[in-house]
N, C-alpha and C positions, 0 to 999 in steps of 0.2 A: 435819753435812750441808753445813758453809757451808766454800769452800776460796776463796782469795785467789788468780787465777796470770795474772803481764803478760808474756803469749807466753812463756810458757818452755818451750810445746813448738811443735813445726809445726804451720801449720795441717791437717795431713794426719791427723797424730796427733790431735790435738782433736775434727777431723770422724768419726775413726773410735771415739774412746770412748765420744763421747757420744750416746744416743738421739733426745737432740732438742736443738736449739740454736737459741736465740732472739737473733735480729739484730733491733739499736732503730738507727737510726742517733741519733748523738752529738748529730747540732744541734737534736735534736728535745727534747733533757734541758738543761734550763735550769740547774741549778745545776751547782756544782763536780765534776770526774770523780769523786773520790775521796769524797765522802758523796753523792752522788746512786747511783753506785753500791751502798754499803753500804746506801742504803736499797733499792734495788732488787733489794736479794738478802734484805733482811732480808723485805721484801715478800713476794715470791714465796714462801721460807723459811714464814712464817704461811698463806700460800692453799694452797700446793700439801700443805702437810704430812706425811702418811705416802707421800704419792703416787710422790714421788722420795728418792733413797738418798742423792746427793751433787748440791751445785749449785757451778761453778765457773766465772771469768770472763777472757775475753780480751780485748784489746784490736786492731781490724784496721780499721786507716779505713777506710771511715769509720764504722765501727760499736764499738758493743758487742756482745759474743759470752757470753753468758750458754750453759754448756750442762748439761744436766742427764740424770744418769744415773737412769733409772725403777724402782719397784717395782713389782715383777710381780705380786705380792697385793693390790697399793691404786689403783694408778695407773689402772685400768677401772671402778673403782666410781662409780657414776651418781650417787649421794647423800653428800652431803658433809653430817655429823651435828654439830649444835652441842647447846650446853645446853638444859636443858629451861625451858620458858617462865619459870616463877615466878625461877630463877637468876639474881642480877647479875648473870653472865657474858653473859645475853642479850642486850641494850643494846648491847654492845661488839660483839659477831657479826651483829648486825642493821647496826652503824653499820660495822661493816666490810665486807658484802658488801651494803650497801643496797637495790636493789630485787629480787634475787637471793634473798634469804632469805625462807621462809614456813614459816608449823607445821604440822608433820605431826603425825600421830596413827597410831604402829606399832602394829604385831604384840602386843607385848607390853605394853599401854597406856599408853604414854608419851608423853607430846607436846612436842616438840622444834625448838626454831628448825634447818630443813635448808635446803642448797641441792640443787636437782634440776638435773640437766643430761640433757635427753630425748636417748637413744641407739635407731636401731632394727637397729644393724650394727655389726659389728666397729672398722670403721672409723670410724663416729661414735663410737664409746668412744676408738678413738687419737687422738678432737681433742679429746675433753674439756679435756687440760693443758694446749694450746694459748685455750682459750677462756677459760678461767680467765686466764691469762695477760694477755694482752689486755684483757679485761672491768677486771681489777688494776691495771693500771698507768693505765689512761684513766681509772680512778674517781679511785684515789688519787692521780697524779702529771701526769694531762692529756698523758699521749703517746698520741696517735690511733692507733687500731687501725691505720690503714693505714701506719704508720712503725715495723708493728714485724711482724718475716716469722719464722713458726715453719718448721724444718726437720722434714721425717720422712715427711708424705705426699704428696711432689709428683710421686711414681712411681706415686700410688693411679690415677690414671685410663690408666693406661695396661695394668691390671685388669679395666675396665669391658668390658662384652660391646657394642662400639659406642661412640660416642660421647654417650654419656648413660648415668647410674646406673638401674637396675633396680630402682621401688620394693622396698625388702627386700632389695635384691643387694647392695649396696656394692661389694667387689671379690672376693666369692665363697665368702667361707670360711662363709658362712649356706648356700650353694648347697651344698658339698661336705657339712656337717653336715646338712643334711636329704637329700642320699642315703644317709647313714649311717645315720641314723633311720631310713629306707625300707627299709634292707635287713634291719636288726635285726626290722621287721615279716614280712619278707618269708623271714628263716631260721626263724623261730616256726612256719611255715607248711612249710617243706619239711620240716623236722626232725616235725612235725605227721603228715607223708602215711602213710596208714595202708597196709597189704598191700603193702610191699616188699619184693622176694626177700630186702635184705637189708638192716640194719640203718645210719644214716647215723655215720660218728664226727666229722664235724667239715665245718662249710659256714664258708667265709671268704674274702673279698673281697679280690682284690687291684689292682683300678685305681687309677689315683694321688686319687681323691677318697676313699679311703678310710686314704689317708696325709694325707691334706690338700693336696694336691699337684697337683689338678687345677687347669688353668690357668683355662680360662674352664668350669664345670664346667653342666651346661643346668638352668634354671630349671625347674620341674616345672610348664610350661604346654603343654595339650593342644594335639597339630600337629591341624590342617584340612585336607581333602581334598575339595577340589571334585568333584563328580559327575562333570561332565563332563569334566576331568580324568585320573578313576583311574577304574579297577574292581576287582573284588575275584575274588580267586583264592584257593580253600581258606581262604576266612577272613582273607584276609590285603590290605590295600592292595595293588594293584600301577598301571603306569602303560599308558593305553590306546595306542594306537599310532598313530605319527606325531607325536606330542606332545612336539616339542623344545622346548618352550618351559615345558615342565612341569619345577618346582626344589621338588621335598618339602623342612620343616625339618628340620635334619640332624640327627639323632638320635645318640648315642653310646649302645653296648650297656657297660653296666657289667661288668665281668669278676667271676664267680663259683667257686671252684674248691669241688669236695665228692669228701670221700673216705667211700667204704662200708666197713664192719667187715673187717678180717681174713679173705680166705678161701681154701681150696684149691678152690673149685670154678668158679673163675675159668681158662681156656681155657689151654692153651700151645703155642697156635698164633697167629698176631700178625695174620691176617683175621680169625679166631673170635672174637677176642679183640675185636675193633673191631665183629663185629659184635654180639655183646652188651653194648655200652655203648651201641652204637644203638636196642636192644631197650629197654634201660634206658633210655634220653631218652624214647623214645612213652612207655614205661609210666609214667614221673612224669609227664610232660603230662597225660597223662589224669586220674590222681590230684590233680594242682594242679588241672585244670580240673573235676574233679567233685566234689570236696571244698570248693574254696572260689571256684569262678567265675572264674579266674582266664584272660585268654589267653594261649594257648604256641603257640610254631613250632616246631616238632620241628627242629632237622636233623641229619646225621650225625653232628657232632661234637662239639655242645652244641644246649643248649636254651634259647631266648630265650622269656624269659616279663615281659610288661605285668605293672607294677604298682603302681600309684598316680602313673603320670605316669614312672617310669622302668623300662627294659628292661634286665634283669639278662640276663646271658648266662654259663650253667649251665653248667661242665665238671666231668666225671666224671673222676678222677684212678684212676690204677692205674700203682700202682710197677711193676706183671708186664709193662707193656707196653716200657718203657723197656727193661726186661733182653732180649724179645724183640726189640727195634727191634734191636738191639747183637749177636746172633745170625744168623746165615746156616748154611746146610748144604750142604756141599760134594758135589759131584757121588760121592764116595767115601762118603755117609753120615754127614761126621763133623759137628759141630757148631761153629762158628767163633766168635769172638767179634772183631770189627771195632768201627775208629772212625766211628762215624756222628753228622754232625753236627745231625742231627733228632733222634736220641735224646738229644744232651746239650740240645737247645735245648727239649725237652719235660721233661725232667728240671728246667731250669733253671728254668721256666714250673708246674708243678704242686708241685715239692717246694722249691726255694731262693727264686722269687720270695713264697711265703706266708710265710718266713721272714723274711726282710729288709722286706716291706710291714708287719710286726706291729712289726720295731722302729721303723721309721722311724713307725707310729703312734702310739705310745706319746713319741717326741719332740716328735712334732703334741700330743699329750694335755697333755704337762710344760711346753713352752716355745707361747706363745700368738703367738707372732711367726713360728714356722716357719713356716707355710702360706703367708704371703704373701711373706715372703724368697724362699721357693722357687719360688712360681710365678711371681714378678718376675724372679727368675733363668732361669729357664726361658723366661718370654716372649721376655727380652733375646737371650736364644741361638737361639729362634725367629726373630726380628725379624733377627737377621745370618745367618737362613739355614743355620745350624751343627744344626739339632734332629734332623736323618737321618743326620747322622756322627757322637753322640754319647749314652752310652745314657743315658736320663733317670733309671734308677736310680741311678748314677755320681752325674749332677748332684745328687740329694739326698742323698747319704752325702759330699758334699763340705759342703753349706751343715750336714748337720745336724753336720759336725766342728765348724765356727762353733760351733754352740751347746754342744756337749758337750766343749768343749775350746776355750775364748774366750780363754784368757790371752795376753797385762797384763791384758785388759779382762774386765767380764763380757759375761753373752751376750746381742744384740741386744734392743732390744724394738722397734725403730720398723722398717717394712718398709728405707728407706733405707743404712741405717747398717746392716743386713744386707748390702745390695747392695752396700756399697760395702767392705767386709769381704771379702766374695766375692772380687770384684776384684782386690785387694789379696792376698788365695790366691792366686789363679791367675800372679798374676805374680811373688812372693817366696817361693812355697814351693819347695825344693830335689828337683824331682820326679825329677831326675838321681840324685839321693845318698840319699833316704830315700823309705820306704814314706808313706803318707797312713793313721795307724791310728786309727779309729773304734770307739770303745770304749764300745759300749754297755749302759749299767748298770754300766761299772766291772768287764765278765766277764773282761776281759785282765788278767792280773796278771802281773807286773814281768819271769818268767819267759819268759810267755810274748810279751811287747814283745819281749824279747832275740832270742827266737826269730826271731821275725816281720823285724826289722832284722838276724839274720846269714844267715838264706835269702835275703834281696834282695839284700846287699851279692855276694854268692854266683853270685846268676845273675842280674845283673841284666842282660845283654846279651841273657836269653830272655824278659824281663816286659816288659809294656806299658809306656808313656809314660809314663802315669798308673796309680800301683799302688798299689791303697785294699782294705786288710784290716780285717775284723771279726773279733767271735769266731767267725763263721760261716763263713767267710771266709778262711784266714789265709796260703793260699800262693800263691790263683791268681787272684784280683784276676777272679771271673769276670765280673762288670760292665764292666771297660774291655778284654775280653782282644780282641775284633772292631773295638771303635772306642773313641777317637779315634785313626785311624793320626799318623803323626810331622808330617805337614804341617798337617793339619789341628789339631791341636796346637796347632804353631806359630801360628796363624792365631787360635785361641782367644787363645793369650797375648797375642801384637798388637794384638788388640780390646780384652782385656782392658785394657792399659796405655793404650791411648787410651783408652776410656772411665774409666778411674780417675784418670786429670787429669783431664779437662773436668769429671767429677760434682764431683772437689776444688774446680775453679771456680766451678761453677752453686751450691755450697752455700757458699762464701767471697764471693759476691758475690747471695745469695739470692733478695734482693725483686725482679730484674731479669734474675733467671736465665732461660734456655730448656731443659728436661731433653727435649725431641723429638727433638734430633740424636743421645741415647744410643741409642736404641731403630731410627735410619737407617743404612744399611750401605753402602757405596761397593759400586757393580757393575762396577769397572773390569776386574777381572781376571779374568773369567769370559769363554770362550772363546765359548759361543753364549746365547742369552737365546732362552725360549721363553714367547710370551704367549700367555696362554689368555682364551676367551671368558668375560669374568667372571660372566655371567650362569648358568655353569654349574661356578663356586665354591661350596660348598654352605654353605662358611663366610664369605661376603666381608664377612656384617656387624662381622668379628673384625679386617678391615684395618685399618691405621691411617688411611689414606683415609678411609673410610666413612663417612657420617653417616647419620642414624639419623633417619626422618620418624615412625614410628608406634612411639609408647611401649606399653609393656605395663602396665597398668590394675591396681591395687592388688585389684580386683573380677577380673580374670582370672586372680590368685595364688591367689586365695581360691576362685575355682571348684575348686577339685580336690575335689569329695567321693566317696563310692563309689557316689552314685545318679547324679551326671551322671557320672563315668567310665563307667558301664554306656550311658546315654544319648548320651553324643559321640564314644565309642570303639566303633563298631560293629566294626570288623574292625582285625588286627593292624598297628601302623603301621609304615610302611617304616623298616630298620633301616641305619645306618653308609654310605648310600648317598655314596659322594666318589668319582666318576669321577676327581679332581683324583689323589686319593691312588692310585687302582685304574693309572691311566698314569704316573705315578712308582714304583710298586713294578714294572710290563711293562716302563720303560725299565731299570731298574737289572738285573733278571734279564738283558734283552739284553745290555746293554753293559758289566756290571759290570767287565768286564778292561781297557777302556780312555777310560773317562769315568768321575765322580764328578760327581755331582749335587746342587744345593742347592737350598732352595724352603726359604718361610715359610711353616710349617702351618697360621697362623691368619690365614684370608682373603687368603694371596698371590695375586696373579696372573700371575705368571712363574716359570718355572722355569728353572735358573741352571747351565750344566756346563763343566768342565773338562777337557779333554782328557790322561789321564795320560801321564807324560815317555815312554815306551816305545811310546805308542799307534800312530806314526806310522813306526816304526821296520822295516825289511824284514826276512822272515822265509823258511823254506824252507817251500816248501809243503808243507803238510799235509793230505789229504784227507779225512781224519776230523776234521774242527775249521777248514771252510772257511765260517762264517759271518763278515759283512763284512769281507771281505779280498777282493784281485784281483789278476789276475797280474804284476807289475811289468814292464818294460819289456826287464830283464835278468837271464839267469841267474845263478846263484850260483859257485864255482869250482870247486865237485863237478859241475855239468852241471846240478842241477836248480835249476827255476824257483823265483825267487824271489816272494814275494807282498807287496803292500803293503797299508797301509790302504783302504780304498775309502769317504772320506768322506763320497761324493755321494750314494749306494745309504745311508749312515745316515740324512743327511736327509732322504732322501724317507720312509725309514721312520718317522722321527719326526712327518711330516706325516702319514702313513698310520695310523699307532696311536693318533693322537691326533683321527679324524677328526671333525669337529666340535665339539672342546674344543681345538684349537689355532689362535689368531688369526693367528700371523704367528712366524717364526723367522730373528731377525737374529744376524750372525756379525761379530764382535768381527775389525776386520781387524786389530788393533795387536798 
């Protein structure tokens, strides 16, 4: 476990092996380099024990670089077990870990010199090593805690829902596992509903909390609705009128997808067909609501139903609908089959996203570091703005390649050394020359890699940027086939490589580091900047700005029972309400042909657009397709008019769709 090495790799390499790397600086160790080290490996080697796999040591003024690779079966364990009391060995364990050690009395009645180290979050388990660490070297060797800096969680607060931890939050992955809990209660219950026309085969979750993947995923504290405020509408919160100053907390509906048995007596008409899945959403509302008290919102498409602090949002899946979406019938009777892009994205949504969410949780289940890799990575590409030009299931089948394919190294355990792994993808993987294949469970075998790697070599001038096959998966990369276009790409790799130095820096120079500029994004080249009234960000606590005056109360975690949910949930709470998001998806429908747009989902207050190279470009007029254009000045050399962009008519529309959530819209003259 003990390896000897004086810089024989880059620091680059070193930062990326190891999970956690402990910087002493040198003037702080009084005796000679070479036996103060050995003891400080030998040290460590005895405290941390089964905890880590290898501990090896550099040398970078002005430190020492101790870094250690961790066990994934030992390295979380809260109880550190010594000999049992009457054993000579005790004396020595006691004098080793001094005020540290006390006797327990287990399970199986033995009483044992242990050390405890109180954990109430994920991330208090990933400081355990660090603490040990620390506590070790100040007993035995008198280096002050404050002259010696652990790597691995100095991206955890940039997790945090605000600027403060969340009694019981840590950076989330407590959050995303107790809506998993929630919903395993909550399938016991629909699978439960009695008098359905028809039999359920299978209820399963596919929002990213249910891969571990949700970034800031919401605490299960009940929203408040002031009287005078709201009123209620069929049971349901709504908001009274006039009231601009009214900001409900912003709720996310958990996405639910459930398929019914096998049948032929399902419609093959594609209105008939939607209107008995409407039929079917009342009739299990009533069923959830009479059976077990439960509230629901019927609406056409789904059904959102409260439930212990979170709103699950129920789709009813039917393969029949898909194949009619894809159907049309020709004025002559005949029956067509067309490309429709609603049918592959409801296809893509009911039948391939529950496919790819099962594996990607099952990685979350094996490796205990995915969920915060991934939602650090995700934050980061939030925080530059990039999270609307790239599909976040892409970004997880990129980090979970990290773990299911980590060689030289093995696969991350600390969130950092994830991120900086990532990074270090994005910018030396040959995305030109070779597919990105994700090999889950080992289902691809050797045959079919070949496969995989002579269709791309093949057509690669038809595949996306970025082309990442599964077994699911294997020709058409449907995750990046829409985005990242080629610029936007480019623009990921760019960030990437500057943030892959500087993080190389901030962790080569650690105790002194700044990691905030990772997570800030230059707005130089963005063509107009649109500020919005932040008061009507429904997430702004999520800024990096943000500071945070009222904590949530360990007593208001613990409120959630099912007599006060009955008592402080009178009517249904307002759901997914983001005007921020509702004016970003109206702008992109308008102008999708000649603007690209960029915004930080969690808690931005500006919205960020580019003008595309073509946008401004003159055109023959066209009178079917005369949205913002105007007639240019001159005609064309066929006789007809020519049309130009008409800029001025955009922004005033941009102030008009946006009225009362846009503060002000300045225009980049450079």
């Amino acid at each position: 476990m003990d390896g000897d090495q004086s810089k024989t790799s880059s620091n680059s390499d070193f930062n990326e092996k190891f999970d956690i790397i402990i910087s002493i600086l040198k003037d702080s160790i009084k005796e000679k380099k070479s036996s103060s080290t050995k003891k400080i490996v030998n040290l460590l080697n005895k405290a941390l024990g089964d905890k880590v796999v290898l501990i090896e040591h550099e040398y970078v003024k002005p430190y020492l670089r101790i870094g250690l690779i961790v066990d994934q079966e030992h390295c979380f364990e809260t109880i550190i077990k010594g000999p049992s009391a009457d054993e000579p060995e005790a004396n020595e364990f006691r004098e080793f870990w001094g005020e540290k050690s006390e006797l327990r009395r287990f399970q199986e009645g033995s009483i044992r010199e242990t050390v405890f180290w109180k954990c109430d979050t994920a991330a208090d388990k990933r400081a355990i090593i660090g603490k040990i660490v620390k506590y070790i070297l100040q007993k035995h060797l008198g280096i002050q805690k404050k002259l010696v800096t652990i790597s691995g969680s100095q991206c955890d607060s940039f997790l945090w829902p605000g600027k403060l931890s969340i009694p019981g939050y840590g950076t989330g992955e407590e959050a995303n596992q107790n809506i998993v809990f929630n919903f395993d209660s909550f399938a016991k219950k629909l699978r439960g509903c009695k008098d359905l026309p028809l039999t359920l085969s299978s209820v399963q979750g596919v929002s990213p909390a249910f891969r571990g993947t949700e970034v800031f995923p919401n605490p299960s504290v009940l929203p408040k609705y002031q009287q005078r405020l709201y009123s209620n509408k069929e049971n349901c919160f709504t908001f009274r009128e006039n009231t601009d100053n009214v900001h409900p907390s912003y709720i996310e509906p958990v996405d639910v997808i459930i398929h019914f048995e096998t049948s032929g007596k399902w419609p093959s008409e594609l209105e008939a067909l939607k209107r008995v899945k409407a039929a079917f959403i009342i009739e299990l509302a009533e069923l959830l609501s009479n059976q077990y008290g439960l509230m629901c919102k019927p609406q056409k498409r789904y059904l959102d139903v409260w439930h212990e602090g979170v709103v699950f949002r129920v789709h009813i899946a039917c393969n029949k609908e898909v194949h009619l979406m894809k159907n049309i019938i020709t004025s002559e009777g005949v029956v067509k089959t067309i490309e429709s892009k609603e049918a592959e994205r409801l296809n893509q949504f009911q039948v391939h996203l529950p496919i790819i969410s099962s594996a990607l949780g099952s990685v979350n289940s094996r490796f205990s570091a995915f969920s915060s890799v991934t939602r650090l990575v995700k934050c980061w590409l939030s925080r530059h703005l990039l999270w609307d030009n790239i599909d976040e299931i892409s970004v997880e089948l990129m980090v979970a390649y990290l773990f299911l394919h980590p060689s030289p190294y093995s696969a991350p355990m600390s969130p950092l050394t994830g991120f900086i792994r990532f990074l270090k993808l994005l910018i030396s993987f040959p995305w030109n020359r070779k597919p990105l294949i994700v090999n889950f469970n080992d289902q691809l075998k050797l045959e079919d890699i070949r496969e995989i790697e002579t269709y791309f070599k093949a057509n690669r001038n038809e595949l996306p940027s970025i082309f990442i096959a599964t077994s699911f998966d294997k020709k058409k990369s449907m995750w990046t086939q829409e985005k990242p276009s080629i610029p936007i790409f480019q623009r990921l790799v760019f960030l990437a490589n500057k943030c892959y130095n500087y993080l190389n820096d901030c962790i080569d120079t650690i105790d002194k580091a700044d990691f905030q500029p990772l997570f800030h994004t230059s707005t130089k080249i963005y063509d107009l900047t649109i500020t919005l009234e932040k008061k009507h960000v429904p997430n702004f606590h999520l800024n990096l700005s943000f500071i945070r005056t009222n904590k949530i109360s360990e007593k208001q975690l613990q409120s959630m029972t099912k007599t006060k949910d009955k008592e402080s949930i009178e009517y249904f709470p307002i759901v997914g309400f983001n005007p921020v998001k509702h004016y970003l998806d109206t702008l992109k429908a308008h102008l999708h042909n000649c603007a690209i747009f960029f915004y930080d989902r969690f808690g931005g207050t500006k919205l960020y657009l580019i003008w595309k190279p073509n946008a401004f470009d003159n055109e023959t007029l066209n009178i079917s397709d005369f949205t913002d254009w105007k007639l240019a000045a001159e005609k064309c050399k066929s006789g007809f008019y020519n049309t130009s962009f008409n800029a001025e008519a955009v922004l005033e529309d941009l102030y008009i769709l946006g009225d009362g959530l846009v503060k002000s819209i300045d225009i980049n003259d450079s």
